[in-house]
VEXDREN-366595 format. One record per residue: residue in one letter; x, y, z negated of N, C-alpha, C, CB in turn. Coordinates in steps of 0.2 Angstrom, whole numbers, plus 5000, padded with zeros to 4 digits. Atoms other than C-alpha are relative to their C-alpha. Glycine has a CB too. Example, Ala and Ser with C-alpha at 12.3 -4.5 7.8 and 13.67 -1.06 7.14 Angstrom:
# residues 2
A500449945000506249784961500450065000499550004994S499649945001506849954964499650054997500250025007
# end
This chain:
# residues 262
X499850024993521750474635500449935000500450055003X499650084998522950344630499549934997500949994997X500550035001521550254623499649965004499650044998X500350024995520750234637500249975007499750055002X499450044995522250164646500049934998500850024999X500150075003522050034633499749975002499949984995X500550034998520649984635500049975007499450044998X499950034996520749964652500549945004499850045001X499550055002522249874651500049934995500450044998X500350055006521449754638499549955006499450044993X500550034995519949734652500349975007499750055002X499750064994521049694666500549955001500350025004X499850045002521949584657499749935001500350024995X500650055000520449484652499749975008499550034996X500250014994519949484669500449945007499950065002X499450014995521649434676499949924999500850034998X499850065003521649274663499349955001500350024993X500550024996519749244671500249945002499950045005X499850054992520249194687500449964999500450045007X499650055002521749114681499849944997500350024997X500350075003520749004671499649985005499650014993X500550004994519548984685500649955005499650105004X499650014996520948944696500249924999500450054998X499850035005521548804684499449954999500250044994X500350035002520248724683499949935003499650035001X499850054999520148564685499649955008500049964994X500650004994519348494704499849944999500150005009X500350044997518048374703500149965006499650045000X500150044995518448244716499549935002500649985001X500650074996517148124717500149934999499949995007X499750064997517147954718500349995008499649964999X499950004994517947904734499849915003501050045002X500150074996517147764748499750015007499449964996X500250004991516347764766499449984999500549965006X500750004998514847734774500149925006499650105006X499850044997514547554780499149985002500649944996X500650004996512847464789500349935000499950055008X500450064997512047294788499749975008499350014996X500150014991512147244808499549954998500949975005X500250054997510947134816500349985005499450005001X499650044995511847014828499449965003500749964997X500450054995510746944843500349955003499750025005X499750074997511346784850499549965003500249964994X500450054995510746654862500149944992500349975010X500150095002510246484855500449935003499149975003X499850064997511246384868500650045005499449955004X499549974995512946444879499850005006500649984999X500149974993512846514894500450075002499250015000X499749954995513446654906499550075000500049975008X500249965004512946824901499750035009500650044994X500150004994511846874919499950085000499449965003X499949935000511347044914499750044993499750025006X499949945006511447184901499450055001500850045001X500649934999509847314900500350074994498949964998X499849965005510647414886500850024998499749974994X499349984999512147504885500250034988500050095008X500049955003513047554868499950064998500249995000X500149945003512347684857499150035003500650055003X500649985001510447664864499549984995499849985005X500450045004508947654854499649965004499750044996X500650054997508047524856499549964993500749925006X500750015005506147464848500249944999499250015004X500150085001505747294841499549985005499549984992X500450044992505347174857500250035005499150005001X499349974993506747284869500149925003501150074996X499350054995507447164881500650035000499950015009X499549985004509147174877500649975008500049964990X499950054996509847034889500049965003500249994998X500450044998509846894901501049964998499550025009X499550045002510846724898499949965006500049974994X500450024995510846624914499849914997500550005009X500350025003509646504914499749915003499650064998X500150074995510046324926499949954997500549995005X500350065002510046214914499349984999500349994995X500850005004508446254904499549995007499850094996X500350024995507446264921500249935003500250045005X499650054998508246094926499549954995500950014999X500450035006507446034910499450005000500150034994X500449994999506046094912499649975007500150064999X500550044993505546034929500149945001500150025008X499950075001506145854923499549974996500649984999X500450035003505045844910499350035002500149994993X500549994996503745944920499749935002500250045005X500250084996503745774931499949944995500649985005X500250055008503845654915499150035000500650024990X500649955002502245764910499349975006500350095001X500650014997501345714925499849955002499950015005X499950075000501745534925499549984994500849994999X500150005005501245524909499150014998500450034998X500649964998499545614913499849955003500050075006X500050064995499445484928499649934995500849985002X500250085004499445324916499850014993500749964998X500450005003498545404902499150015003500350044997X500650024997497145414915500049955002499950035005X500150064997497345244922499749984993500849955004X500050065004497345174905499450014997500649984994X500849985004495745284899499549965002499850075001X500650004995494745234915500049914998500350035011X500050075003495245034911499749994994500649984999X500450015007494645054893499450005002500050064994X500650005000493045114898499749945003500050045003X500450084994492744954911500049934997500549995008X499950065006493244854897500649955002499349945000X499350044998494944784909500450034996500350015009X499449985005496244874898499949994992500250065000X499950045006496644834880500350084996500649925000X499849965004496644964866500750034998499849994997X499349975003498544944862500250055008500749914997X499649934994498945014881499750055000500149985008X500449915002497745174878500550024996499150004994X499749975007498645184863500650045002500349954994X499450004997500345194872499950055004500249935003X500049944995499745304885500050074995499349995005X500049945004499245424872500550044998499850004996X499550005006500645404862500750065007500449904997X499749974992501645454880499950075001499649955007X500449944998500745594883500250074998499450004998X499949955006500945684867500750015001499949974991X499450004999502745644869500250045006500249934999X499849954993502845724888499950084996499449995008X500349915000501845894883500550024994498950024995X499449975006503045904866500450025004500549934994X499349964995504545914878499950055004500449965005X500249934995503846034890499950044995499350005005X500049945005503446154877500650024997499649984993X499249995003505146124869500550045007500549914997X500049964995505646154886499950065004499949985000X500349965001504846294888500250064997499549984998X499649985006505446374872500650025003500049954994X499350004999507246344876500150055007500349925000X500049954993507046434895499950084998499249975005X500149945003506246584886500450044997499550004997X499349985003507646604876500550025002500149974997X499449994997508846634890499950104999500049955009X499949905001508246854887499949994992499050075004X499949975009508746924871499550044999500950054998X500349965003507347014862500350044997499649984998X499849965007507747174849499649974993499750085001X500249995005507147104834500050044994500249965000X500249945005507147244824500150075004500650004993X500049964994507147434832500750044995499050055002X499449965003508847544827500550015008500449944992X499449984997510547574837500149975004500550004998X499550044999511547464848500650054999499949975008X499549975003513047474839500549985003500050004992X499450054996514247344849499949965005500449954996X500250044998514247254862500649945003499650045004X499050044997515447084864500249975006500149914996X499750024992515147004880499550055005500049895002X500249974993514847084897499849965005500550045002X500250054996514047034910500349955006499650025003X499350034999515046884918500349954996500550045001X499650015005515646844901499749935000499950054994X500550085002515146644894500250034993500449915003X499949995006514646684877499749944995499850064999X499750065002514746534865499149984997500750004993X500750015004512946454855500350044994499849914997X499949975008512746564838500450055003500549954993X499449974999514046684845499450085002500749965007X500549975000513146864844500250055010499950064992X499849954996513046964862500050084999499749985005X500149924999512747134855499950004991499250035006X500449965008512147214836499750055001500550034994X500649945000510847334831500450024993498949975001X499749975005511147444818499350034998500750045002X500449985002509447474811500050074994499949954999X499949925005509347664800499949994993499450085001X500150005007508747574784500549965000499449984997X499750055003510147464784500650034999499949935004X499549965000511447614783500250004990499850085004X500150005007512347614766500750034997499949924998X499449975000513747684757500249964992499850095000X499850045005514847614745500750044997500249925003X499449985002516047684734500249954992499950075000X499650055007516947624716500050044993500949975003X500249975008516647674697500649964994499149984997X499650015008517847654681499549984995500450074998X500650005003517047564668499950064995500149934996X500049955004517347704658499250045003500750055000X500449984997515847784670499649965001500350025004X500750034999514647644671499450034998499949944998X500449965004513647684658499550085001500450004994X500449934997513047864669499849985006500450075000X500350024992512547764684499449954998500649955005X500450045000510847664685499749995007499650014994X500350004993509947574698499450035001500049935003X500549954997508547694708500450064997499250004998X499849925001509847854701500050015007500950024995X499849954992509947974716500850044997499250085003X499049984999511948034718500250035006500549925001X499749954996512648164728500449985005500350054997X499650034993513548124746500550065003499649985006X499749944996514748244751500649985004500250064995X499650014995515748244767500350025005499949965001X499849964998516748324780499350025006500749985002X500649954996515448454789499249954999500350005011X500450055002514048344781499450084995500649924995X500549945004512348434774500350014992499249964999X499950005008512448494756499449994997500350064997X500950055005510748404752500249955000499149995004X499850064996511448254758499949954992501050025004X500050045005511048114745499949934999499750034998X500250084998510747934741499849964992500949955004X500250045006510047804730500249964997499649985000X499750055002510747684721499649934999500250024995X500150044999510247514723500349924998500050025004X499550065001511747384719500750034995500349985007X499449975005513047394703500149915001499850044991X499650075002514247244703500050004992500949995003X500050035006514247144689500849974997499549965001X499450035003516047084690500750085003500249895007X499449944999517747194691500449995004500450024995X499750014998518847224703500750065002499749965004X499549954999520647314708499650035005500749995003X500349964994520447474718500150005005500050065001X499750034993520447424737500350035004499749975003X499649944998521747474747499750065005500549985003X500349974995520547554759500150094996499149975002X500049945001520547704745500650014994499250034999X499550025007522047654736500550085000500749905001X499649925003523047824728500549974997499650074995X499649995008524547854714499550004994500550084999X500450005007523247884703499549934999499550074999X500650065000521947734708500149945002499550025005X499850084997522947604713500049934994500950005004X499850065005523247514697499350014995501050014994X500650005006521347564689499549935001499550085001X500850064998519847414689499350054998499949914993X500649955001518447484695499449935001500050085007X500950044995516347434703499950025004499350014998X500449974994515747434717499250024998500149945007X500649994998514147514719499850045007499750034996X500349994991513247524736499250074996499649875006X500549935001511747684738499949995008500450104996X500349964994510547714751500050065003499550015001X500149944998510547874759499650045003500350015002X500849984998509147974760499950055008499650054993X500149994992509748034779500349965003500250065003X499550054997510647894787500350025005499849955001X500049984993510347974805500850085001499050035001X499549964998511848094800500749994999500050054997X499550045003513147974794500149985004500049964995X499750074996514347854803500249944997500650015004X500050065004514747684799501050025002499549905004X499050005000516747704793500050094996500450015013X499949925002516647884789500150004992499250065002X500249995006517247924771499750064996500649994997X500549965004516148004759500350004994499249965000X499950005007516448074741499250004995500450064998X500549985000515148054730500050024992499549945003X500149985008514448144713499549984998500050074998X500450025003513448104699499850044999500049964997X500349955001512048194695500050055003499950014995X499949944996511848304709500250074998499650015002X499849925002512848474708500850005005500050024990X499349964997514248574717500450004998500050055002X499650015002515748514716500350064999500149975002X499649945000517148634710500350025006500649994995X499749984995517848654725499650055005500249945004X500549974995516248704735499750074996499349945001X500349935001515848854721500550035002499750024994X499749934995517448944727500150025004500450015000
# end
């Protein structure tokens, strides 16, 4: 009998110092970074007064969406002045043809006329161009992620009125110890884990810096603030569940972290 107290006393001992050890164990935390995105910014070509908005943040929108209107008085203005040059020019390239023929005009004014001609149709086209460019197209098909000016607004040349946020251009960046380079390579796939986030959830790697830098403060700790790490950026093979900002941890060589098997 008391034997059998031992023993069992032996067994729940071992069992006790288990869990304890289990307990003790040390957590896996991941590297720590976030989820950022390669914007496309649409912009007019020339300032103007923003007339009207067809898309609201957060729609999708295709490659060749109408996006916007920029108003558009100058370019029209332009346009119907060198319209009229254009016809002028028509005009006295006919006079000077009909003269060649009859033998009264002289080759150098043909020439001149021609030369004229080319020079009206150039501007009208340019003309043309620049008018067409008062609607913003979608050049690529993804999000609207921002929008800067509203309708009303005067938004500057180059100055973007809006961003797209395309799904392949979502990306995640976190930072590595050199000690840990040497187990990362570019096309490794790398685990993503993140608040209420899949547990398939993964990404590719794509970008290892080559130079070193402090850890930045965005994820700066007591333990991480005085280490030199790398950035490497990773695709993610769902983008459509991530946000741009959201921090992510990530593992190498996919597997459950310690935290997730208790």
């Amino acid at each position: 009998m008391t034997s059998s107290r031992t023993i069992l006393r032996i067994l729940t001992a071992l069992t006790l110092g288990t869990m304890l050890a289990g307990c003790n164990e040390p957590r896996n935390p991941g590297y720590q970074g976030w989820v950022e995105a390669d914007m496309i910014f649409v912009s007019p070509d020339e300032s103007g007064r923003v007339t009207k908005l067809d898309v609201r943040e957060g729609d999708e929108v295709k490659a060749g969406s109408r996006l916007y209107s920029v108003d558009d008085d100058m370019q029209q203005a332009d346009l119907n002045q060198n319209n009229a040059t254009l016809a002028n020019a028509q005009q006295s390239y006919d006079r000077a043809s009909s003269l060649s023929k009859t033998g009264s005009g002289t080759i150098a004014n043909l020439d001149a006329a021609v030369s004229a001609l080319r020079v009206a149709e150039a501007r009208v086209v340019t003309s043309q161009t620049r008018l067409a460019r008062r609607i913003g197209y979608a050049p690529v098909s993804g999000t609207v992620q921002q929008i800067y000016f509203r309708v009303g607004e005067t938004v500057p040349a180059q100055r973007p009125v809006l961003s797209i946020m395309p799904p392949g251009n979502m990306k995640v960046r976190f930072y590595v110890p050199e000690t840990d380079l040497p187990k990362l390579a570019i096309g490794e796939e790398v685990q993503v884990t993140c608040d209420n986030c899949a547990a398939d959830l993964t990404a590719k790697i794509y970008f290892i810096a080559t130079s070193v830098e402090y850890t930045p403060p965005v994820i700066y700790s007591l333990d991480e603030r005085n280490k030199l790490v790398y950035l490497v950026q990773a695709r993610p093979s769902r983008p459509d569940v991530l946000r741009v900002g959201q921090p992510i941890s990530v593992f190498i060589n996919p597997k459950t972290p310690v935290a997730d098997k208790r």
